[in-house]
Structures are given as C-alpha cells and as structure tokens.
C-alpha positions as CSV (number, residue, x, y, z in Angstrom):
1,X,2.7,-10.7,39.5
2,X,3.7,-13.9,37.8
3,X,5.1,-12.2,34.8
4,X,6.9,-10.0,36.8
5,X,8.6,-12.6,39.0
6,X,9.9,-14.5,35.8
7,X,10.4,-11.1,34.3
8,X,13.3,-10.5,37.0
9,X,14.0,-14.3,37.4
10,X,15.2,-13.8,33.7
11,X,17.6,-11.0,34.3
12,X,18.8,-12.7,37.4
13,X,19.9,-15.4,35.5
14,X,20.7,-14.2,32.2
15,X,24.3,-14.0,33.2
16,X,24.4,-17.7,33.4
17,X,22.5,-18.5,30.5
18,X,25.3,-16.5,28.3
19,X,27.7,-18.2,29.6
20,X,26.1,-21.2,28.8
21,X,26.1,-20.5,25.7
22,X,22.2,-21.1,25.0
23,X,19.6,-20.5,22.5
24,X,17.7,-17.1,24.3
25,X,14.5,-16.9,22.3
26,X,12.7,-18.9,19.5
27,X,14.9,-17.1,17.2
28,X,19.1,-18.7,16.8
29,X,21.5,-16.5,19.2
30,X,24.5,-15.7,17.8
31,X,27.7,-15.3,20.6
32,X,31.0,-13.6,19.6
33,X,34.0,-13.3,21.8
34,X,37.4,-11.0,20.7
35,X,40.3,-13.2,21.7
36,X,41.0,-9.7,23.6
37,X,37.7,-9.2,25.4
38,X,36.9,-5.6,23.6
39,X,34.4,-5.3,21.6
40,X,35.2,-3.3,18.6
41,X,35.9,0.2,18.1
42,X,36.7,0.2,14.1
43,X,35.2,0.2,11.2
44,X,38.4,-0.7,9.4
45,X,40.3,-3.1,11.5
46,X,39.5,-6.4,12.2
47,X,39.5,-8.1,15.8
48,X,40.4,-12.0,16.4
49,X,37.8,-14.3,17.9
50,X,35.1,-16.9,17.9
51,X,31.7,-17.0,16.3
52,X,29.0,-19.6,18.2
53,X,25.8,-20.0,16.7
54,X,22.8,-22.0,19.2
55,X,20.1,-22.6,17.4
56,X,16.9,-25.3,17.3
57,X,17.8,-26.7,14.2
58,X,21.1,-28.3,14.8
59,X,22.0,-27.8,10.7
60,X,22.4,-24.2,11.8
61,X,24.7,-24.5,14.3
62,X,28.1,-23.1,14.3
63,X,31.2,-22.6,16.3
64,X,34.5,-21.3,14.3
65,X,37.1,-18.8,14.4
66,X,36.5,-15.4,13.1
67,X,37.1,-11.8,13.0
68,X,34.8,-8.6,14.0
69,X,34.7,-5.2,12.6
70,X,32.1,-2.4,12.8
71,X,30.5,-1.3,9.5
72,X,28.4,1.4,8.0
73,X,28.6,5.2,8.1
74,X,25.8,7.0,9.7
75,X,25.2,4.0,11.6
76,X,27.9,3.1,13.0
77,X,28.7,7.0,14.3
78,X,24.9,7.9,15.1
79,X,23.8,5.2,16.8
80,X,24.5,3.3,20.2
81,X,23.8,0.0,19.2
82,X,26.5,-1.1,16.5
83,X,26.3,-3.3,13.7
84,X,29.3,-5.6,12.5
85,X,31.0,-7.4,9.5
86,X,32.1,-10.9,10.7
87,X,34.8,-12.6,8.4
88,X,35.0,-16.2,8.6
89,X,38.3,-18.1,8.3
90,X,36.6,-20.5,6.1
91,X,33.7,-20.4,4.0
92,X,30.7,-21.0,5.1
93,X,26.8,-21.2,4.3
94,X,25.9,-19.7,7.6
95,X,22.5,-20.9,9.2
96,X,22.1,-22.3,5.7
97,X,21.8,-19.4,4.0
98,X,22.8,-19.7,0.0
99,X,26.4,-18.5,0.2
100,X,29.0,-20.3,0.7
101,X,31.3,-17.2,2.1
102,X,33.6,-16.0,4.9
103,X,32.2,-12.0,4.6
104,X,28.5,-11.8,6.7
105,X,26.8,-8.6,7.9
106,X,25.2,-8.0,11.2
107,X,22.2,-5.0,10.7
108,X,21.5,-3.6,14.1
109,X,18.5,-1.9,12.6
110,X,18.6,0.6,15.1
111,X,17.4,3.3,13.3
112,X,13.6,1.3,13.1
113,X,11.6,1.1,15.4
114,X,9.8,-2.2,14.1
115,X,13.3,-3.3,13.1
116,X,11.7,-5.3,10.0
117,X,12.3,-2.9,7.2
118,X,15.5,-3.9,6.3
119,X,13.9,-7.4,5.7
120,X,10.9,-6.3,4.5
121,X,13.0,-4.1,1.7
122,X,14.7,-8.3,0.7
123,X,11.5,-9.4,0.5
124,X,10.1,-6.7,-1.7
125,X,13.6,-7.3,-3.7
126,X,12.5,-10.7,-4.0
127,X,9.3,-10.2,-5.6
128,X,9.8,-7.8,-8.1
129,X,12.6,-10.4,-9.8
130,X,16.0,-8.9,-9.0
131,X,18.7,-11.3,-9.7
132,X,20.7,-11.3,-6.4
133,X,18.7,-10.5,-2.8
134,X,20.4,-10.3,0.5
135,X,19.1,-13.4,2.5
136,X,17.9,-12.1,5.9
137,X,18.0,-14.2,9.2
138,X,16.5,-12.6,12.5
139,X,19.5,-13.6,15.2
140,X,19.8,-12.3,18.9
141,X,23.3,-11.3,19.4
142,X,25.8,-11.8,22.4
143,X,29.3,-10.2,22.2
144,X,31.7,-10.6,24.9
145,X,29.0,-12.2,27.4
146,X,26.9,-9.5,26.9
147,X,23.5,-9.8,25.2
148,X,23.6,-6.5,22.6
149,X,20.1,-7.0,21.3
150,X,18.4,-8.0,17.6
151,X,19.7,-8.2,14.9
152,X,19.6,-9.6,10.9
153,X,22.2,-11.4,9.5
154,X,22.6,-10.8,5.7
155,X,24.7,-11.4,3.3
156,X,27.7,-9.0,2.4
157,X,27.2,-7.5,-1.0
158,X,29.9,-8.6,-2.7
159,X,31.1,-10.5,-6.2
160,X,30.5,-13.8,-5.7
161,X,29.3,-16.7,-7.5
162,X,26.4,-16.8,-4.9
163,X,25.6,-13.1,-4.4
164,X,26.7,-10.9,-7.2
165,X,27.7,-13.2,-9.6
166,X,30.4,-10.8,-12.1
167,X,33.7,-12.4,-13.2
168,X,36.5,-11.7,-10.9
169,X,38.8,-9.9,-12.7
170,X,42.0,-11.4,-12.8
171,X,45.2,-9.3,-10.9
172,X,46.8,-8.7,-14.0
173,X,43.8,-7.8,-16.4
174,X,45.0,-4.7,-17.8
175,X,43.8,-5.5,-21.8
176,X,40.7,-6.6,-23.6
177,X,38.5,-8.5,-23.2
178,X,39.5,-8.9,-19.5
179,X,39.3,-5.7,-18.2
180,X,35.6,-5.0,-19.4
181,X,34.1,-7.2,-16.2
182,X,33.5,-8.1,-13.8
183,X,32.8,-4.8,-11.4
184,X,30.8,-3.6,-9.3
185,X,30.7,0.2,-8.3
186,X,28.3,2.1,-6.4
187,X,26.5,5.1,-6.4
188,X,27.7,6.3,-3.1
189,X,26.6,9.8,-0.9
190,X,30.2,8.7,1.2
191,X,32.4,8.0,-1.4
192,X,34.7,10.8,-1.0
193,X,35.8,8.4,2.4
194,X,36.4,5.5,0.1
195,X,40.5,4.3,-1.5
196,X,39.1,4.2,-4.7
197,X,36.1,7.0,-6.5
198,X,35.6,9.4,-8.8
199,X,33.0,11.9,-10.2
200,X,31.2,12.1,-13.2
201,X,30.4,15.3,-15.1
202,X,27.3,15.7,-13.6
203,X,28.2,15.3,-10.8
204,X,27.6,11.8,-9.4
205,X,29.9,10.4,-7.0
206,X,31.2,6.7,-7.5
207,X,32.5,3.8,-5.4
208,X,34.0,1.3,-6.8
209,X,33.3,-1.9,-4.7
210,X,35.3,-4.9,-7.2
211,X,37.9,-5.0,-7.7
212,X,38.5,-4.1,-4.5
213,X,41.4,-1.6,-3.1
214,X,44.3,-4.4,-2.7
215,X,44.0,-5.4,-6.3
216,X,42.5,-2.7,-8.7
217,X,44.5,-1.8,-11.0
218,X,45.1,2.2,-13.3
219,X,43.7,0.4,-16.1
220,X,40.9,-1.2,-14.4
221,X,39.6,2.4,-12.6
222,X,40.3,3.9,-15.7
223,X,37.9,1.5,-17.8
224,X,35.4,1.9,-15.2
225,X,35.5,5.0,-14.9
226,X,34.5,5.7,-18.7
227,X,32.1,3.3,-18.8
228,X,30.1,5.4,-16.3
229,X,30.5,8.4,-18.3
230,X,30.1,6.9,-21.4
231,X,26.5,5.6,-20.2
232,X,25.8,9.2,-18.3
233,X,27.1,11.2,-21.9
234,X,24.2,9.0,-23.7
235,X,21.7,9.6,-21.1
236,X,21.9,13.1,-21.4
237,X,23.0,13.4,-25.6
238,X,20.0,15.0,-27.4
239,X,19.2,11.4,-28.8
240,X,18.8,10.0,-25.0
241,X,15.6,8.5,-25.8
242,X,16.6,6.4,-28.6
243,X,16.8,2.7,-27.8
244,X,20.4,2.3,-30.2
245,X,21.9,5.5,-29.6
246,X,20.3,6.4,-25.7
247,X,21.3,5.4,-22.5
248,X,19.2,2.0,-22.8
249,X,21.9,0.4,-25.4
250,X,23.9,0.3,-22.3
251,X,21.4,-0.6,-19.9
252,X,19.9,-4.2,-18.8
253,X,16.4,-2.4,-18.7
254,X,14.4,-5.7,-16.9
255,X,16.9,-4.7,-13.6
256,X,17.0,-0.4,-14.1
257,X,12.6,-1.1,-14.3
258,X,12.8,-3.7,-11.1
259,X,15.1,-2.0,-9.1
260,X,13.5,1.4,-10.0
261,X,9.8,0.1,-8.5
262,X,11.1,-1.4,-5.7
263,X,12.9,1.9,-4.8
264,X,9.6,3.8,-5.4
265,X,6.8,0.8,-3.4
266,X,9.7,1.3,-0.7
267,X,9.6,4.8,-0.5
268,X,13.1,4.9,0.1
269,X,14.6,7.9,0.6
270,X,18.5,6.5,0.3
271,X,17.9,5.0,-3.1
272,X,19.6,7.6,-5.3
273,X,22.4,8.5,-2.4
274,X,23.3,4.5,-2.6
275,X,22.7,2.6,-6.0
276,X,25.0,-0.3,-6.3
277,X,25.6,-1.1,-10.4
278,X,27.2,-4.0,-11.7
279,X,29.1,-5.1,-15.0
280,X,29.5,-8.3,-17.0
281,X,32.8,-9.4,-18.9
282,X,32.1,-8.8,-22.5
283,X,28.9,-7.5,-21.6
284,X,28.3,-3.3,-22.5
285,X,25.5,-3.1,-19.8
286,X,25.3,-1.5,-16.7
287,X,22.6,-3.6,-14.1
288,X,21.3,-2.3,-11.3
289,X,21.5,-3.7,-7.8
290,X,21.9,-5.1,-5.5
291,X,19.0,-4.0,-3.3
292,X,20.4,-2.7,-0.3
293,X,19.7,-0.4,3.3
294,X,16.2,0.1,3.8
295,X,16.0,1.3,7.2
296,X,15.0,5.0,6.8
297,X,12.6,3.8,4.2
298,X,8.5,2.9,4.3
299,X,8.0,6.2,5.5
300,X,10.6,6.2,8.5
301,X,12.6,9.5,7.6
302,X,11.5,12.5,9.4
303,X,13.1,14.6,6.8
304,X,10.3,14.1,4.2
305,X,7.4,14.2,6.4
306,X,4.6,11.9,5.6
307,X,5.9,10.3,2.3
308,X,3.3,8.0,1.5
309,X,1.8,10.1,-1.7
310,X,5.6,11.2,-2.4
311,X,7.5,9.9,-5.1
312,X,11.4,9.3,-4.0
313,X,12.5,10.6,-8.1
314,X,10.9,14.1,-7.0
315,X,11.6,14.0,-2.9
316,X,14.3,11.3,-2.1
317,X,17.9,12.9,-1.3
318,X,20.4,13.6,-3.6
319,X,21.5,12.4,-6.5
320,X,18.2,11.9,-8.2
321,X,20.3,13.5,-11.4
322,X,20.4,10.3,-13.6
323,X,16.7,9.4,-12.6
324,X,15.1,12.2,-13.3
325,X,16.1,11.9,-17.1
326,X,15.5,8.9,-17.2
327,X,11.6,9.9,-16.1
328,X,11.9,12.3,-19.3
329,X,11.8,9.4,-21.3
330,X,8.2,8.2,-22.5
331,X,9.9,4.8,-23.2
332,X,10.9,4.4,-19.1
333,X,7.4,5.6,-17.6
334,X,5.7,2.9,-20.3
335,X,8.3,-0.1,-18.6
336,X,7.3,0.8,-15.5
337,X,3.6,1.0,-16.2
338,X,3.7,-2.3,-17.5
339,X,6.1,-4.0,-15.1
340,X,3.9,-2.3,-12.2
341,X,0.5,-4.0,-13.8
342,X,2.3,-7.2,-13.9
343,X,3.7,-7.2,-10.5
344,X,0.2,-6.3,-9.0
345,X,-1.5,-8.5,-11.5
346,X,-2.8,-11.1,-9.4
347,X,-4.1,-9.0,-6.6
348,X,-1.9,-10.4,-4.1
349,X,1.4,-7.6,-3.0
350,X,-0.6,-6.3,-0.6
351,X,-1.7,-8.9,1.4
352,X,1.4,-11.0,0.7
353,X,3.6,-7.8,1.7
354,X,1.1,-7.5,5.2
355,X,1.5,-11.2,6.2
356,X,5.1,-10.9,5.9
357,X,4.9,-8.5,8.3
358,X,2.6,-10.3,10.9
359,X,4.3,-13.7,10.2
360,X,8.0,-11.4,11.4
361,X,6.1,-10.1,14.0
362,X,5.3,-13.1,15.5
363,X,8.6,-14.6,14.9
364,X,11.2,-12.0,16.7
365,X,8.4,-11.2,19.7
366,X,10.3,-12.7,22.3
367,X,13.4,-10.7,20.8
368,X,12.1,-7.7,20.4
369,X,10.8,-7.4,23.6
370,X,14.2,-8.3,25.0
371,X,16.0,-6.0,23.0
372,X,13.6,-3.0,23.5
373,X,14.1,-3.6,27.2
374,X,17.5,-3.6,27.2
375,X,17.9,-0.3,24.9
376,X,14.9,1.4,26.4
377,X,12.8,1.5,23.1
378,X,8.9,2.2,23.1
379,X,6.0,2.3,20.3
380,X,6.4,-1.1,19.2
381,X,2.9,-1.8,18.3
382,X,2.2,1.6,17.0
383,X,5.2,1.5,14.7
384,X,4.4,-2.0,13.3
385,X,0.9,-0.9,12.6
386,X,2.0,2.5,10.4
387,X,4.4,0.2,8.6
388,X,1.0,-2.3,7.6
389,X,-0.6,1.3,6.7
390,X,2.0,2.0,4.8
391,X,2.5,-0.7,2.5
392,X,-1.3,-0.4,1.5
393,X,-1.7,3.1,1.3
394,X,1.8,3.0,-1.1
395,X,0.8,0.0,-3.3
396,X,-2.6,1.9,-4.0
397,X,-0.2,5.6,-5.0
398,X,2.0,3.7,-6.5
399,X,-0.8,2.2,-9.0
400,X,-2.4,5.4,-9.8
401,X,1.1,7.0,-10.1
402,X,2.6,4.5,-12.4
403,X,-0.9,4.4,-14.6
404,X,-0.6,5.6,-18.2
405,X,-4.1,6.9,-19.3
406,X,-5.2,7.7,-22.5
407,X,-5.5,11.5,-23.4
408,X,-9.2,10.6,-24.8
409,X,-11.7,9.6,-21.9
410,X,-12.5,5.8,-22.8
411,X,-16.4,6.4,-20.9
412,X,-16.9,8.2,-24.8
413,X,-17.8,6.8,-27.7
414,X,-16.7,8.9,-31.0
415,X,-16.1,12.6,-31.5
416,X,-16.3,13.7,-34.5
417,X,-15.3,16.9,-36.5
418,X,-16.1,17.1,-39.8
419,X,-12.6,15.0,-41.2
420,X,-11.8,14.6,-37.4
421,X,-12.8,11.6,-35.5
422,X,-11.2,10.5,-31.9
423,X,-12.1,7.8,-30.3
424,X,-10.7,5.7,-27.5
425,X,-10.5,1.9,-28.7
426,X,-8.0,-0.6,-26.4
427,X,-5.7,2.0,-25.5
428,X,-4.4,3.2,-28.5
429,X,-6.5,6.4,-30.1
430,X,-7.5,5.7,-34.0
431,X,-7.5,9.4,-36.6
432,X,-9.6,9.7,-39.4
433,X,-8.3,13.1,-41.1
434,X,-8.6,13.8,-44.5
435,X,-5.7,13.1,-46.8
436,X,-5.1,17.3,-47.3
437,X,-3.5,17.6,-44.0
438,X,-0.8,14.6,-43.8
439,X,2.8,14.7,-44.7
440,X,5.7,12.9,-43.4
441,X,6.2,15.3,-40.7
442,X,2.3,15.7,-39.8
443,X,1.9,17.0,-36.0
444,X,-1.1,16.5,-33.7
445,X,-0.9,17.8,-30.2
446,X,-3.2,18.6,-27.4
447,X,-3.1,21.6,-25.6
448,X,-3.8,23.9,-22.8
449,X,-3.6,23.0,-19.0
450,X,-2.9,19.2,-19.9
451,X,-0.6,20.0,-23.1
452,X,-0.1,16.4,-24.7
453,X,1.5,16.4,-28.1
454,X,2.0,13.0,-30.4
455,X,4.5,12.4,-33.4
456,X,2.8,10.4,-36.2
457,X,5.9,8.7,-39.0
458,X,4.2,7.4,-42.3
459,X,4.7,4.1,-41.4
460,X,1.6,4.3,-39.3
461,X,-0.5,5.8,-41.8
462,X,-3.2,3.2,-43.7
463,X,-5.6,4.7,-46.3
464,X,-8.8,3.3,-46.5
465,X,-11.9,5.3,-48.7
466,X,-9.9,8.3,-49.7
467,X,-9.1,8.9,-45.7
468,X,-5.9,8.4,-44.2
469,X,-6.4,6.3,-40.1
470,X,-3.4,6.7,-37.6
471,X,-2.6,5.0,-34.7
472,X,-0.5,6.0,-32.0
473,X,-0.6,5.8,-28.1
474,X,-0.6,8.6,-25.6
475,X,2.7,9.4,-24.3
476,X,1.7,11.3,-21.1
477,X,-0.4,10.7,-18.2
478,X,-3.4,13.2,-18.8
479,X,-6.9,12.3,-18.6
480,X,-8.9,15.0,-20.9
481,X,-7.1,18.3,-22.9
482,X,-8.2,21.6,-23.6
483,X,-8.4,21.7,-27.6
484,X,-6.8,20.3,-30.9
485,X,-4.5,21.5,-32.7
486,X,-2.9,20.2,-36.4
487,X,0.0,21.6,-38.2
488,X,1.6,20.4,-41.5
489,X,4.5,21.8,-43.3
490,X,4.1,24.2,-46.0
491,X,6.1,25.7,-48.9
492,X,8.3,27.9,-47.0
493,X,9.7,24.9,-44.3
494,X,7.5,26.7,-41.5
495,X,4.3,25.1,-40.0
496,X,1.2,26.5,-40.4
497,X,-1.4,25.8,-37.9
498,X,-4.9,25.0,-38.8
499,X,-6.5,26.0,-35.7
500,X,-10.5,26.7,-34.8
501,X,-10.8,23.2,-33.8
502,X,-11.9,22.2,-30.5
503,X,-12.9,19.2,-28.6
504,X,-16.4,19.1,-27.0
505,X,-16.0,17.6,-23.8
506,X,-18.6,15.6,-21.7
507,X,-20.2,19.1,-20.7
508,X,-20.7,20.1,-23.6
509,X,-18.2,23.2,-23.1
510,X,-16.3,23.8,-26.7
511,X,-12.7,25.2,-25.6
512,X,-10.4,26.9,-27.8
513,X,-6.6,28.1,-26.5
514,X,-5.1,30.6,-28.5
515,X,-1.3,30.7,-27.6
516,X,1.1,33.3,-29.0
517,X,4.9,32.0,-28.2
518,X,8.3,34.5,-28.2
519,X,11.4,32.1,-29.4
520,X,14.6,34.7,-29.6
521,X,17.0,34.6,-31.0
522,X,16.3,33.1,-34.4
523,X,18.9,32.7,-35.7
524,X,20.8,31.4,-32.8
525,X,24.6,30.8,-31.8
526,X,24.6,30.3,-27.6
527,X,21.2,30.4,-26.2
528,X,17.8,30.2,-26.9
529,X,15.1,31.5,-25.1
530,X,11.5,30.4,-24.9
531,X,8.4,32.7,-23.3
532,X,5.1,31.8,-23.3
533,X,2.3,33.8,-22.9
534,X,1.4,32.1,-19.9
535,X,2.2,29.6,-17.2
536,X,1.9,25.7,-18.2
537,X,1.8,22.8,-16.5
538,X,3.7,21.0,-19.0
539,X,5.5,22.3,-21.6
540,X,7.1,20.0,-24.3
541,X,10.3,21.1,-26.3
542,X,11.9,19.4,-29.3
543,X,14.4,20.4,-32.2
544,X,14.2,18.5,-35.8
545,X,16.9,18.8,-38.6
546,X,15.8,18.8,-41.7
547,X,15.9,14.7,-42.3
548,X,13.3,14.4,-39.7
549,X,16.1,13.4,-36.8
550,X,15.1,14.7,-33.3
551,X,18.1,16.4,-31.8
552,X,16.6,17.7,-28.8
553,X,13.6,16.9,-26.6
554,X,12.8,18.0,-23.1
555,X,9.8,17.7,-20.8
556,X,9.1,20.8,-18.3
557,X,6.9,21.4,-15.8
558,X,4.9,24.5,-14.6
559,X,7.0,26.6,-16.7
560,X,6.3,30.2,-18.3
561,X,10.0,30.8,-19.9
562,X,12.8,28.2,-20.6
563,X,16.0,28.6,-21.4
564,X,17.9,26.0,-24.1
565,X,21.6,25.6,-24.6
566,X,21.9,25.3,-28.3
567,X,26.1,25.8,-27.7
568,X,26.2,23.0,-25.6
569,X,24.7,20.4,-28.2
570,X,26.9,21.0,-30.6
571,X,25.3,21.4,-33.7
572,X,25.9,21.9,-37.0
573,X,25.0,25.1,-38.6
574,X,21.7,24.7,-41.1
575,X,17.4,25.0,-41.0
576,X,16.0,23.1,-37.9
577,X,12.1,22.6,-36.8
578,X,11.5,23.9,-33.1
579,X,8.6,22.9,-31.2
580,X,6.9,24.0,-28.7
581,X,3.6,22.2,-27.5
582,X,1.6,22.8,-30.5
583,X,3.5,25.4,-32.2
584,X,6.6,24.8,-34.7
585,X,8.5,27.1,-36.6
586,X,12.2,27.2,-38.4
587,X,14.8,28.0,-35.8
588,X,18.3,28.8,-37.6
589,X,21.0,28.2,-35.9
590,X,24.3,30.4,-37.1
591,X,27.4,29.9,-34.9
C-alpha cells in the first residue's frame, strides 16, 4: 500500500518536479525546450532551444543553447519513442565525456527491451582495442516539460580530433597529397537516401560521411570512390590472398580482425548493412570502425531466430559480400584465431562482460522502471537475464568457432607408413618422406569428408639422413581426414598420384577414397566446369602457371559441380596446373 501511495504521489507531482528542473533518478536528467514548444518532427532540420543538464555531480552540469533534430532511419520511422542529435552552439565535453564537440546523440534504445545493448556493444568495442569508442552515458530525458523516457547519450561519429581522428580535408584539396585523407565513408543499407554515395562493382553501397555534403568536392568523391574499388578489385583478383598484392596491402589488419570479432561476440546482425571505414592522409589503408548500432544485436532480431550458434558472416543481412572473401582467406581465419585466444586469454570476457551488465542494471533501475511505465514495456527481468545467457553461451561458440585445429589428432603419438610419418608436435605437423617423392611443386592433401590439402615451397624442406622433414601448419579447421594422398610432377607436366596410402585412425579402420574428377573443357576459353563424382563438404580449387604463381584459389562448400570463370580472370594463353582437392592435372587455356 505504501509503494502504491508514493507510486501516485510521484505522478501527482511529476509535473512540478519538471518544471523544477530536477535531477529524477540516481542517473543525470537531461531537459530540452524548442524556443517554439514542438518537439521535433525532422530528421533533417534543426529546431532552436536550450539544453539543461541536473545532475549529482555538479562538473556535469549544463545549461546552453542548442538545437534538436531527430536521427536514424528505421528508428526514427518505426518507433514511438524518438531519438535526437543535439548541436551545441559551443563546444563542449558534455557530462565530461572525452570530446570536446557541439554534435551529441541521444539513443532511445527503443528497440531493446533491456535498453543496455547499445552500451554493452561500446564496451565490447572497448575491449577488443578499437581505436575510437562511442562514450555512453545513461540520461533520463525531458523535452518540452514532458519526461520522454531513457536514454544514452553518445558521441556523434564524426572526424574529430577526439572521436575519429582523420585529417580534415581542407575545402580546396583537389591535388596530392591532400586529397588522399582524411575520410570517412560507410558501408551503408540506406545510402541511396544520402547527398553523396555510390556503388561498387559488387555491388556494395557507400556513404560517404567526411567530407561532408557542404564541402566535398568532384575530386574528393572521385578519389574516394576508387580507393574503395581499388581495395574491392584486390580482394577479389585471383592473388587476393597475397599479403603485397591482396586486399591486406590496403588494409590496417589489427582494426579489419578487432572490428570483425566484435561484430561476431555481438552477434550483430547490422554489421555488414552498416560498416563505417576510415582513411588517413598519405596513408593507403582502409580501417575499420567505428563501432556503431547494436540494438538488434546479442540475439534481439526476430529475423534470425535463436542466433546464439549462428555466425553473422553466414546469417547477418546483407552485404556480407566483402566478408565472406575475406573468410576464404586462410591468412584472416588464422588472425582471428589468434586475436580471439588473446582476448579470452586471461579467463575474464565473460565475467567482466556479465558484471557490466549487473553493475548497468543496478545503475538505470529507478529509470527503467520509469520509462517502462510510461511507454507500457514488460519483460524486464526476463530480457536482462537472456542477454547474461547470451554473452556466455556466445563467448563459449565463438571459441570453438574461431579454433584452428590441427588435421592430425594431437591425443596420437606417431603414424607411420613405411617413408610416411605424421605426427602432431606444437601445432605444426612434421613429414618424413623419402627424397623420391619431393620437387618444388610437391603436393600433400587430405581427403574425403574433411578434404584438407597443404602446399609445401622448398624453403621448408631440411634433409637430414637421406630423408627430406617438412613443416607446415594446417590451414582448415578439421579434426581427423579420410586418407592421404601425394602427387609430384612427372615428365609430361601432369601429376601423377601415388595413391594406396591410408591413414589408420584411432579404430583401427584403414580408409582409402578413390575419387574420379570430370574438368571440361580442357583446353578452355570462357568457362570451366568441375564434377565430382560425389558430394563434398569442402572442395578446394586452385590454378598454377607454370612459374609456380597461384592465379586462382577458391574454397567451396557442400559442392558436387562448380563452375569457374576462366574469361573473367584474364589470363594469358599457355600450360597451367589445376587442382582439385587431391587431384591436379594440366588445364590449357586457348582463348
């Protein structure tokens, strides 16, 4: 009965405490008031007014003029409760944030239910190590006298020296080096409602953020513009993988890794629809970030279903087109292996990540319950609880995802066949094979159900007794194979297999896969075609000239017949060395 009396007490008086101007929980509240009364309608035009800030510390509190604006897309038309930019007149670090800046956000997080993700998503940002993260301030919000609910104040992503901190381009930088930086662009699901986009061949559609609309420049969109398509034409040219001539020369690979894990522990289903990039003066590297909108994600988009076992590269919307090549490349899956390990390293994401969540809990109580009241939201305690499920239930996918195991089991010792001898020694898997069967171009693979194959160069052969030892590491996730297969060149350029060897697993079962493999045409001009005699779970394809120079290499999955564009790749004319799996034999192509 006495919560119920100061329940109503509370509502009776809440008129008066607005007008007060007071702080309304344990958490700052935030009052606006238009100079004209309304609140706003736009997401494009600025109103006049006043910003008051009431808070317990008295470093935090405010009271300037401003402007209001609505902001966001689906948010802002799908949802009753609005979120707002605020432009200062004057700069300002607001409730003693980092920036010193006029542009601040207000998230109405009104699409979650716990209305912590968005905060959660900066503090995860935080921890794997990305250069710039959105600071994140719970407020209560009153605009025009009338309380509107809670909310997070954040930063605007923007160039800044304290947020993203690119070289502002200069009006009139139409030459070199000026014109190379700073920018920042972003990979953007609404950009066809943006001034200033474009497309790139494949399709992605770009936003470019700064310069901004007032100032950019032909010359500047133009640069830009092929930047992005010269980093897309490396990611997809046959020599993608290659760390000079592939995508990652024009890459900062510590932020693509960092901002690719936290898009994945997230589960974030925008993070492909919304990637923001930024560019350095006199720097030929994209970077990726800022983090940013996370309220759909940790499992909170009814679309996917449960998403806790899903990876957002395979499941998140589109366009997962860049990422998913980048996944092709055994050189990506290895980063993010061993950036996973160290972020997990010292036991701690989980429980750090689940006392965040209790700590915010506690924090905005008072304010959530307000603000659930007032825009009649239930679940609160169940919702809070699947997010703490979440987060442990992801970090322990995510580890087994991300985990690169050898092809060998490591329980065995030694397995040896005659000159063949495998054993599993600190992740890497020594050879001994008799001196016969290596060349320069000498092949192992493992195939079958869990097809694995390996490309040994001379420079990690060692001879030692009369027998040749080679090194190399796994580059697949696969935990046992089927059988072993060799091949090394003979007279005639084609590769003959040496089959009739198989690995005795820990049953004791010796299996043997024979494969028999239709390439046509050979010779080729347009388009190749590849059938196999029967369904695989993962089929590996590459194309060798005859200097030893990969031209082509693709990874497919569950696939029976495959289809290669040989026009498209431009080619010259001459002998190559096609593999498939196991199997290689000359391809000609004749245009």
């Amino acid at each position: 009965m006495k919560k119920i009396y100061l329940f109503l007490l509370s509502i009776f008086l809440l008129p008066t405490l607005l007008s007060a101007q007071t702080q309304l929980t344990n958490i700052p509240t935030i009052y606006i008031n238009t100079d004209d009364g309304k609140d706003p309608t736009s997401t494009e035009i600025y109103q006049l007014g006043k910003i008051v800030i009431k808070s317990s510390d008295a470093t935090e509190n405010l009271d300037v003029v401003t402007e209001i604006r609505g902001r966001g897309n689906s948010t802002w038309n799908n949802s009753e409760k609005k979120p707002y930019r605020i432009k200062l007149k004057k700069k300002k670090q607001i409730m003693n944030n980092p920036a010193n800046a006029k542009n601040w956000n207000l998230i109405a997080n009104d699409l979650d239910n716990t209305l912590m993700r968005n905060a959660l998503g900066f503090e995860i940002s935080k921890k794997v190590g990305m250069p710039f993260t959105s600071s994140a301030r719970f407020v209560d919000l009153v605009l025009n006298n009338r309380y509107v609910g809670n909310y997070l104040l954040t930063d605007h992503i923007q160039v800044h020296p304290d947020r993203v901190a690119v070289e502002e381009q200069p009006i009139d930088a139409v030459g070199l080096p000026a014109i190379t930086g700073g920018y920042l662009i972003e990979v953007d699901g609404f950009a066809t409602s943006e001034p200033f986009w474009y497309r790139t061949n494949a399709g992605i559609p770009i936003t470019i953020k700064s310069p901004d609309d007032k100032v950019l420049s032909t010359e500047q969109y133009n640069y830009i513009k092929n930047f992005t398509q010269r980093f897309e034409n490396a990611l997809f040219s046959p020599n993608f993988t290659d760390p000079v001539r592939g995508y990652r020369s024009l890459v900062d690979e510590a932020s693509l890794i960092n901002w690719y894990i936290a898009c994945e522990l997230m589960g974030n289903p925008d993070s492909f629809w919304s990637t923001y990039i930024y560019k350095y003066k006199d720097i030929d590297k994209f970077y990726f970030g800022p983090l940013w909108d996370f309220d759909l994600a940790f499992n909170n988009d009814s679309r996917l279903g449960d998403a806790t076992r899903k990876l957002m590269r395979e499941h998140a919307h589109e366009p997962k087109t860049w990422i998913t090549q980048m996944w092709k490349d055994d050189w990506f899956k290895k980063a993010v292996s061993d950036r996973w390990k160290q972020i997990i390293a010292d036991g701690t994401l989980t429980s750090s990540l689940l006392k965040y969540i209790d700590d915010t809990k506690r924090l905005t109580s008072a304010s959530v319950q307000r603000n659930n009241t007032l825009w009649n939201k239930t679940g609160y305690e169940t919702s809070v609880l699947s997010l703490k499920t979440y987060v442990q239930q992801r970090i322990a996918f995510l580890t087994e995802s991300f985990s690169l195991k050898s092809t060998i089991n490591a329980s065995r010792t030694d397995i040896a066949f005659g000159d063949i001898k495998l054993s599993d020694r600190s992740k890497a898997v020594p050879i001994n094979i008799s001196g016969k069967y290596i060349s320069s171009n000498f092949n192992l693979s493992l195939v079958g159900n869990d097809a694995q194959s390996f490309e040994i160069s001379t420079t990690s052969l060692s001879s030692v007794g009369g027998n040749v030892f080679v090194t190399f590491v796994p580059d697949a996730v696969k935990t046992h194979s089927a059988s072993l297969r060799i091949s090394t060149p003979g007279a005639d350029d084609k590769f003959v297999p040496l089959s009739g060897i198989g690995i005795k697993d820990d049953t004791g079962i010796n299996s043997e896969v024979q494969s028999s493999i239709h390439v046509y045409p050979n010779p080729v001009s347009d388009r190749l075609y590849i059938e196999l005699p029967q369904e695989l779970d993962i089929v590996n394809i590459s194309i060798t000239n005859i200097v030893g120079n990969r031209v082509y290499q693709q990874t497919l999955l569950n696939s029976k017949k495959v289809e290669v564009d040989i026009l498209g790749m431009n080619l010259p004319n001459g002998i190559y060395v096609l593999k498939v799996n196991d199997s290689a034999m000359k391809l000609v192509i004749k245009k």
